[in-house]
N, CA, C and O atoms as a GROMACS GRO file, in nm:
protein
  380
    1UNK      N    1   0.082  -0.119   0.000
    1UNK     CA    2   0.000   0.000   0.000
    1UNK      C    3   0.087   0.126   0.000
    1UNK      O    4   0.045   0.214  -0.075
    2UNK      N    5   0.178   0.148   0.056
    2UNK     CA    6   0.282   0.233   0.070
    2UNK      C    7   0.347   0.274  -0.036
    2UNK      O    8   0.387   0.389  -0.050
    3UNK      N    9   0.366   0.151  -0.142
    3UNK     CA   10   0.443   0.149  -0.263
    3UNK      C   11   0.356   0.218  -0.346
    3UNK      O   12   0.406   0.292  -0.431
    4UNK      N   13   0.231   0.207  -0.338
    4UNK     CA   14   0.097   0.253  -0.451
    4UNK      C   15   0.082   0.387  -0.405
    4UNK      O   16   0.006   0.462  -0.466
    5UNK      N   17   0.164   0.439  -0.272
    5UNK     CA   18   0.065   0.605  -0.226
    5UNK      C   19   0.200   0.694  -0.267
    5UNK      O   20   0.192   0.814  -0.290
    6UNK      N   21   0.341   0.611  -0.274
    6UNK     CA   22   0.431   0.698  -0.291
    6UNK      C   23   0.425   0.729  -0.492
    6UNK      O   24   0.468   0.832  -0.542
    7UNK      N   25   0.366   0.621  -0.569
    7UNK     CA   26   0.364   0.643  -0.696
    7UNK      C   27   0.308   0.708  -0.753
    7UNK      O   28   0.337   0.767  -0.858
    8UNK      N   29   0.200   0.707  -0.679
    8UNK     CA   30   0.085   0.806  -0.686
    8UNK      C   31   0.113   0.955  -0.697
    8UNK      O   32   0.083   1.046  -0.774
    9UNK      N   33   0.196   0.937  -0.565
    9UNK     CA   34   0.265   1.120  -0.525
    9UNK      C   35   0.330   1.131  -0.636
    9UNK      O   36   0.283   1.214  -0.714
   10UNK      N   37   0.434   1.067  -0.675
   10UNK     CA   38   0.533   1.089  -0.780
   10UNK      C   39   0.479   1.072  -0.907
   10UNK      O   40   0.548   1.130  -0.991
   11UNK      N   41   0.351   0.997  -0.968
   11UNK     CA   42   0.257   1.057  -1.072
   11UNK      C   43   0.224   1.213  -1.067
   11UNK      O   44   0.280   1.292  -1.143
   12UNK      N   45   0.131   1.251  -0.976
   12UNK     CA   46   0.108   1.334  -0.926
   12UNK      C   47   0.190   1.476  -0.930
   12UNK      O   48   0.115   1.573  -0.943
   13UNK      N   49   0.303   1.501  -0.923
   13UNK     CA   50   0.409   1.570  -0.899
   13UNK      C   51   0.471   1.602  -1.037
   13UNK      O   52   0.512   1.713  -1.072
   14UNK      N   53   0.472   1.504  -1.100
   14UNK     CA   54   0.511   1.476  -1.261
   14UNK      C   55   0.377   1.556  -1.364
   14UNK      O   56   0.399   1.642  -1.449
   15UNK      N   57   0.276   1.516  -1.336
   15UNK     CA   58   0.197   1.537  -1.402
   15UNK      C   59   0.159   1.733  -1.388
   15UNK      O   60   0.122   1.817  -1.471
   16UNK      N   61   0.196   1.740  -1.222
   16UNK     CA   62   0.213   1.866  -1.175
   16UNK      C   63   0.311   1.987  -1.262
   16UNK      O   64   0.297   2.107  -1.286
   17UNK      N   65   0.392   1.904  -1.284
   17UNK     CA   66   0.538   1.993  -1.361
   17UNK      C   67   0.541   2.005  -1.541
   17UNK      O   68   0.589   2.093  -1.612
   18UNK      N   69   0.479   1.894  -1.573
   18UNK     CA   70   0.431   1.899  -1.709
   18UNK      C   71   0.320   2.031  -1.678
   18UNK      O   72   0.362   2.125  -1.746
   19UNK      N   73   0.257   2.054  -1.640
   19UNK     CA   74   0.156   2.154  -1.665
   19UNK      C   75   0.202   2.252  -1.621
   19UNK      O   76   0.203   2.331  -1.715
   20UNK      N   77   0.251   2.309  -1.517
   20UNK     CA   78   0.345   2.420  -1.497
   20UNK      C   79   0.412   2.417  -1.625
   20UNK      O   80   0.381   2.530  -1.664
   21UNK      N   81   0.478   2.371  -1.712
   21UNK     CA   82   0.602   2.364  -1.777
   21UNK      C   83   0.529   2.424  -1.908
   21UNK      O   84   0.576   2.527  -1.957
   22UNK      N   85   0.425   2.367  -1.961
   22UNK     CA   86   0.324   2.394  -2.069
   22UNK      C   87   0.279   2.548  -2.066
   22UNK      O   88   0.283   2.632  -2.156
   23UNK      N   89   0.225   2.559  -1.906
   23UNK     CA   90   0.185   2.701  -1.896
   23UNK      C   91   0.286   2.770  -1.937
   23UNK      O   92   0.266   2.850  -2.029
   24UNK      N   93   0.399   2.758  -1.889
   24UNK     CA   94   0.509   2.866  -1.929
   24UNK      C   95   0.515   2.856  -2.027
   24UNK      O   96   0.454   2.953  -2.072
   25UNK      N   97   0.563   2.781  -2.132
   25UNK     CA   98   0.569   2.761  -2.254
   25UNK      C   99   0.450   2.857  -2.329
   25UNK      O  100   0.472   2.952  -2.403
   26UNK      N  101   0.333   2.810  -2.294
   26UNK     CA  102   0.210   2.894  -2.376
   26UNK      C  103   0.231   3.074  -2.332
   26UNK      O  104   0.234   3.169  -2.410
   27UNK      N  105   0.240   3.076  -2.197
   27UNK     CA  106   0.306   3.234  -2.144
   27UNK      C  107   0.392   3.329  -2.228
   27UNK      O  108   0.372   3.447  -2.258
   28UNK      N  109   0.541   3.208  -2.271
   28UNK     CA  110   0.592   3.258  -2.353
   28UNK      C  111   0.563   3.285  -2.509
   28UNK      O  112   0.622   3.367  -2.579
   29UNK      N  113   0.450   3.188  -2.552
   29UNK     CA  114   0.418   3.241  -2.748
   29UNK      C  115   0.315   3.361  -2.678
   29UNK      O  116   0.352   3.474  -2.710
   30UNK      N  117   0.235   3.360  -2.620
   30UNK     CA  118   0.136   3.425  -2.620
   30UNK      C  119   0.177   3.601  -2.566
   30UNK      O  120   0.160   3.695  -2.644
   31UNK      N  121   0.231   3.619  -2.424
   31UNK     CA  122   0.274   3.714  -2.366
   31UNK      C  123   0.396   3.771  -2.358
   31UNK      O  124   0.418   3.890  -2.338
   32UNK      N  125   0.499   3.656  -2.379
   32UNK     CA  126   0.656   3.734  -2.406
   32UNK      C  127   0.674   3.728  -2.523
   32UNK      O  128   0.748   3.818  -2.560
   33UNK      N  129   0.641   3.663  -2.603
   33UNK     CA  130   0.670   3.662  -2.724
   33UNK      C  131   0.657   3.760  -2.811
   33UNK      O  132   0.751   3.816  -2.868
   34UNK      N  133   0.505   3.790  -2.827
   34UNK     CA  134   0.498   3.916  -2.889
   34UNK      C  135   0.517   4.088  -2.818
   34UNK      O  136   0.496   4.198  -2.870
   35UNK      N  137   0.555   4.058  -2.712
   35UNK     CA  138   0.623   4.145  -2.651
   35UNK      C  139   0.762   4.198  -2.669
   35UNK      O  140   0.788   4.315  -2.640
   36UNK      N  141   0.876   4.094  -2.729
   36UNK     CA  142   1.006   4.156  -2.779
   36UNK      C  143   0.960   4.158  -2.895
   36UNK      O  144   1.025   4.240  -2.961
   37UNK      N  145   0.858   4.098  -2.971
   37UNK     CA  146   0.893   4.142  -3.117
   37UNK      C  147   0.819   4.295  -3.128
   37UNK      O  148   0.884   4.381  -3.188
   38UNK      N  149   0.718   4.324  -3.086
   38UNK     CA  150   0.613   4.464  -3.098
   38UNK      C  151   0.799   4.542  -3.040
   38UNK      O  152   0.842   4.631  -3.114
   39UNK      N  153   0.853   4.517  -2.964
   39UNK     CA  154   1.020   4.641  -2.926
   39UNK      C  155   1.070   4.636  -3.038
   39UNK      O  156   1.076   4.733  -3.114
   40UNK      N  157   1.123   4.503  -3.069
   40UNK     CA  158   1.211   4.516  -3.195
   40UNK      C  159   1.142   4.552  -3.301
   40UNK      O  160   1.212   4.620  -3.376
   41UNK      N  161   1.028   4.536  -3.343
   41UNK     CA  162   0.966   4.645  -3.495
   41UNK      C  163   0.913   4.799  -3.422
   41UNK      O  164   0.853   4.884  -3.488
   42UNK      N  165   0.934   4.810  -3.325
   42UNK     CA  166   0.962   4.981  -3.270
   42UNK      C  167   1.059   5.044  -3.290
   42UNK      O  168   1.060   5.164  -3.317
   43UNK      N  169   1.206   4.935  -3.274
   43UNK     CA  170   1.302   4.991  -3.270
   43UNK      C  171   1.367   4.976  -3.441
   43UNK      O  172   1.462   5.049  -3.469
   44UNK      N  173   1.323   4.896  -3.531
   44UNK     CA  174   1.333   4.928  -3.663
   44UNK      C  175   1.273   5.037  -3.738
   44UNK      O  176   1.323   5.110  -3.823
   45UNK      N  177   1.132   5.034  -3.679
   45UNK     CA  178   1.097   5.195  -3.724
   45UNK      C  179   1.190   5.313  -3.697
   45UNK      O  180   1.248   5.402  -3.759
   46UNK      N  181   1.177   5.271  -3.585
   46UNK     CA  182   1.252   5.405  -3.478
   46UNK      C  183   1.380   5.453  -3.613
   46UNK      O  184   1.363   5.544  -3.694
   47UNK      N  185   1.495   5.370  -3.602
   47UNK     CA  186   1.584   5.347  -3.680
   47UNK      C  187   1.572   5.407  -3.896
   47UNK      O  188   1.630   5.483  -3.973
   48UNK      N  189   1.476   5.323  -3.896
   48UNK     CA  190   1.470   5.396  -4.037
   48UNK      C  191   1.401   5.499  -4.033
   48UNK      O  192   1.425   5.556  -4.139
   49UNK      N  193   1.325   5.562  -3.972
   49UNK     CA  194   1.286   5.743  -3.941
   49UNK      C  195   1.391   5.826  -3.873
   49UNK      O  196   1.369   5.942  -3.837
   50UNK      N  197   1.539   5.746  -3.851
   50UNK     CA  198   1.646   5.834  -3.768
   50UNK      C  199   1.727   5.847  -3.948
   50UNK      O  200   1.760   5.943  -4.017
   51UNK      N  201   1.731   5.741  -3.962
   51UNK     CA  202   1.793   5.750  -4.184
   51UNK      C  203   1.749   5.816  -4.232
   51UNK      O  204   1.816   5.895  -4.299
   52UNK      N  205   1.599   5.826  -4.229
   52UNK     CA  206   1.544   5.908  -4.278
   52UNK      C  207   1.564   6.063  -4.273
   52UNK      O  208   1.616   6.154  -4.338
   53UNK      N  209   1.512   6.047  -4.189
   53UNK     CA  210   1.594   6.215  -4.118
   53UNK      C  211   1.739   6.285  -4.209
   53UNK      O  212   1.765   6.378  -4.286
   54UNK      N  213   1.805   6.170  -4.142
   54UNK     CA  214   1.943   6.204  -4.208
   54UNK      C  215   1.947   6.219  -4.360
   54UNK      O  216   2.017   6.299  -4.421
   55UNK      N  217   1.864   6.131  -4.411
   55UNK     CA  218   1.903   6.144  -4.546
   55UNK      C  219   1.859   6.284  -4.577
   55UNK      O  220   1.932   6.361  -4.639
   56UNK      N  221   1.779   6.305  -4.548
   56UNK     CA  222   1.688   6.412  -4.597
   56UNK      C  223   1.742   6.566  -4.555
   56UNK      O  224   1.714   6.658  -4.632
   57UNK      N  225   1.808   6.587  -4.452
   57UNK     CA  226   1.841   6.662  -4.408
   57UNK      C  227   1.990   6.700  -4.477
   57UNK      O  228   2.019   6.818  -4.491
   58UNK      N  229   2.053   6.627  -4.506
   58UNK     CA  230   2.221   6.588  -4.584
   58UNK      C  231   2.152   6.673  -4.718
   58UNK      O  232   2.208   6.770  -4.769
   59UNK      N  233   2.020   6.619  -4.766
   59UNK     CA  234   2.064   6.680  -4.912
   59UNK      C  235   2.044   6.796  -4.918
   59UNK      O  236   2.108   6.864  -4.998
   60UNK      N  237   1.924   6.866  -4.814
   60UNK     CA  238   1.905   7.023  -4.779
   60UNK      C  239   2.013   7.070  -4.777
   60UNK      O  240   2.044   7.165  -4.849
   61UNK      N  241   2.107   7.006  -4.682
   61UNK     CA  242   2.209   7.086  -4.637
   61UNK      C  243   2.312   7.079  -4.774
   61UNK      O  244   2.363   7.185  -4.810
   62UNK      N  245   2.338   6.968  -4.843
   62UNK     CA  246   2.441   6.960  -4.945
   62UNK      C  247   2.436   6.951  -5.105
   62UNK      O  248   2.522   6.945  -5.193
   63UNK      N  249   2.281   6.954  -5.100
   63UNK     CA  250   2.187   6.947  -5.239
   63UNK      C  251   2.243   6.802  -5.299
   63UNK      O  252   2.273   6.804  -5.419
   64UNK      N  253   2.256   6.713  -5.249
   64UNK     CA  254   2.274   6.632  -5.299
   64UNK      C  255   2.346   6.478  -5.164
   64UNK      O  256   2.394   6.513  -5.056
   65UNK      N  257   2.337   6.312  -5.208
   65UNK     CA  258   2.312   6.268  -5.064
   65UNK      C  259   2.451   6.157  -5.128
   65UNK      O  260   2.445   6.181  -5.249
   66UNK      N  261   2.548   6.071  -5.112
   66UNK     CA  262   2.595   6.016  -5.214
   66UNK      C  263   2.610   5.854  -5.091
   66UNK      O  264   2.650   5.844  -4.974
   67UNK      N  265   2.566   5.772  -5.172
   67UNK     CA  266   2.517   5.660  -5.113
   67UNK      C  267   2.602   5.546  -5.136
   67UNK      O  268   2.520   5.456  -5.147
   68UNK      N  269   2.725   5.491  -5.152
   68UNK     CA  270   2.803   5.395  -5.188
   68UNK      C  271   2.763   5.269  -5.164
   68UNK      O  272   2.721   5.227  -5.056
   69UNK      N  273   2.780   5.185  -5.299
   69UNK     CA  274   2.675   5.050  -5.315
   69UNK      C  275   2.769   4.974  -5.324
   69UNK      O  276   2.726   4.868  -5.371
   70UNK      N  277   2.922   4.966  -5.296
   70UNK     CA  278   2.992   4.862  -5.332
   70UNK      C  279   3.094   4.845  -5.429
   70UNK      O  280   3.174   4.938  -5.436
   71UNK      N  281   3.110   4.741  -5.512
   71UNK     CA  282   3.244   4.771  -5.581
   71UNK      C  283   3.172   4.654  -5.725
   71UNK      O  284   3.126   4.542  -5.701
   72UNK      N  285   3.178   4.703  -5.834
   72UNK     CA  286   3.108   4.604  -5.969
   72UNK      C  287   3.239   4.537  -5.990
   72UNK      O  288   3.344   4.569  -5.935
   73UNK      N  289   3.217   4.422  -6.093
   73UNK     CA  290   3.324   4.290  -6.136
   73UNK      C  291   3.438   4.362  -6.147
   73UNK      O  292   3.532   4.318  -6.080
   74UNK      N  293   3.466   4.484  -6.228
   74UNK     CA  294   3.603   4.550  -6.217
   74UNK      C  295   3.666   4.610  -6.075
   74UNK      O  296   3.763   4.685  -6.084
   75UNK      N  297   3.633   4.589  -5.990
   75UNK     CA  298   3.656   4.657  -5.863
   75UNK      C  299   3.638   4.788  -5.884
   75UNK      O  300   3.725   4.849  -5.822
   76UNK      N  301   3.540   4.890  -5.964
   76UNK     CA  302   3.549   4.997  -5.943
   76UNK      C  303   3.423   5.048  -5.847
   76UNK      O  304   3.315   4.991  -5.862
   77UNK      N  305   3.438   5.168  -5.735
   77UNK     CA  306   3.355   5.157  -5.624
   77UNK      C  307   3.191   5.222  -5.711
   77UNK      O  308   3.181   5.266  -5.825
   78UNK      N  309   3.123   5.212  -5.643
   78UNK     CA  310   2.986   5.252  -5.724
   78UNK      C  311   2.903   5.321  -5.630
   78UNK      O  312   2.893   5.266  -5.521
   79UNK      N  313   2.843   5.424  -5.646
   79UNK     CA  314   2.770   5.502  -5.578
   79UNK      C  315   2.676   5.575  -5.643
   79UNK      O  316   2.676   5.628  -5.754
   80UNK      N  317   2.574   5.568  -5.533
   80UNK     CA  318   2.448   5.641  -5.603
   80UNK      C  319   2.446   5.763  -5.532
   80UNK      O  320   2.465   5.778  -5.411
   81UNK      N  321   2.415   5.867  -5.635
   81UNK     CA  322   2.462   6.025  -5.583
   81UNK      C  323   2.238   6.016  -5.564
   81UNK      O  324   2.168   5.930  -5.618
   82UNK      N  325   2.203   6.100  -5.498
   82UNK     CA  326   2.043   6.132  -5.463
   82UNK      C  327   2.064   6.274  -5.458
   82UNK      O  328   2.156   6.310  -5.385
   83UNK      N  329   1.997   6.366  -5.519
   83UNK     CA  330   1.958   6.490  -5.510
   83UNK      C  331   1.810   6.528  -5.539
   83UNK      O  332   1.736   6.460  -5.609
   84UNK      N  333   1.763   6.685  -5.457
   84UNK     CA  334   1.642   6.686  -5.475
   84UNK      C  335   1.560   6.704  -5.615
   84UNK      O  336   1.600   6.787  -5.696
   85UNK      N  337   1.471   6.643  -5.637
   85UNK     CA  338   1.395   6.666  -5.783
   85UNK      C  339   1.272   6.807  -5.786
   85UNK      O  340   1.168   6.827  -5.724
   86UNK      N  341   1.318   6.853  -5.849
   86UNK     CA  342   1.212   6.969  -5.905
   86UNK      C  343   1.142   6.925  -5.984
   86UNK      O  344   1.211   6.869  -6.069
   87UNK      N  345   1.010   6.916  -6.014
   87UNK     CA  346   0.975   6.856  -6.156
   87UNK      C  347   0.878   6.997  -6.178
   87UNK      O  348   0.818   7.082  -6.113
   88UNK      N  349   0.919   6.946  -6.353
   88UNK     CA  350   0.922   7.066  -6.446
   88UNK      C  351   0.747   7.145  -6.407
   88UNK      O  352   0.654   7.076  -6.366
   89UNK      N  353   0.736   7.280  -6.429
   89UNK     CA  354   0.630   7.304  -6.433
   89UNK      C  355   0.565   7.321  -6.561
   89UNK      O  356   0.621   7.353  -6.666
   90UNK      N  357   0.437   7.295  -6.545
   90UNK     CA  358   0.339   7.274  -6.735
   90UNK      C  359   0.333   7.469  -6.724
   90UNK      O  360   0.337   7.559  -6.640
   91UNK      N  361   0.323   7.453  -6.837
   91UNK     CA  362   0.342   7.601  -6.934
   91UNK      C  363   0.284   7.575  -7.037
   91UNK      O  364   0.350   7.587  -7.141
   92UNK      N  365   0.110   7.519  -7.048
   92UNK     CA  366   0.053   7.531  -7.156
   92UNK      C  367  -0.012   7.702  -7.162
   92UNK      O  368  -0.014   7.757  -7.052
   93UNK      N  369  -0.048   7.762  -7.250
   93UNK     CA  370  -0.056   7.880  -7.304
   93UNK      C  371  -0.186   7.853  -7.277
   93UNK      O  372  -0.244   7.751  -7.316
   94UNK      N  373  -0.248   7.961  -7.196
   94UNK     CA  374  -0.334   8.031  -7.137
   94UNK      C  375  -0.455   8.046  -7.255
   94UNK      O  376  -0.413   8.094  -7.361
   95UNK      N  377  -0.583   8.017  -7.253
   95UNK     CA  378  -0.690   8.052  -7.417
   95UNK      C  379  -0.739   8.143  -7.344
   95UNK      O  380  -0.827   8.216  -7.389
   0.00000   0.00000   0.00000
């Protein structure tokens, strides 16, 4: 009888820790989970509205933004120059 009340406990105890263990588990997809990711796509926004900024502000200040992309099969370096666009104004003749 002794042998059947201690197995019991130790079913019991087991079965106890599996479900604790689950809860946490579900805790974590449900409540931590999307909790660092909602920071980290805050802090990517955050980040490309700080580029942003900069970019934008560089070309005010220098009329122009120059963006280096690397180096093509000849090793020569390659860069994309960005400056602001005016677009043309229409000048159809007045009836």
């Amino acid at each position: 009888m002794r042998d059947d009340n201690k197995k019991q406990r130790r079913l019991v105890t087991i079965l106890i820790a599996v479900i604790v263990v689950l809860l946490l588990v579900m805790a974590y997809f449900f409540l931590i989970k999307p909790g660092i990711n909602k920071f980290a796509y805050n802090k990517q926004v955050e980040g490309m509205n700080y580029a942003y900024a900069n970019l934008i502000s560089q070309i005010q200040q220098n009329n122009y933004f120059a963006l280096p992309l690397g180096t093509d099969e000849q090793g020569q370096n390659k860069t994309l120059v960005l400056v602001p666009y005016v677009p043309p104004q229409d000048q159809t003749p007045a009836e």
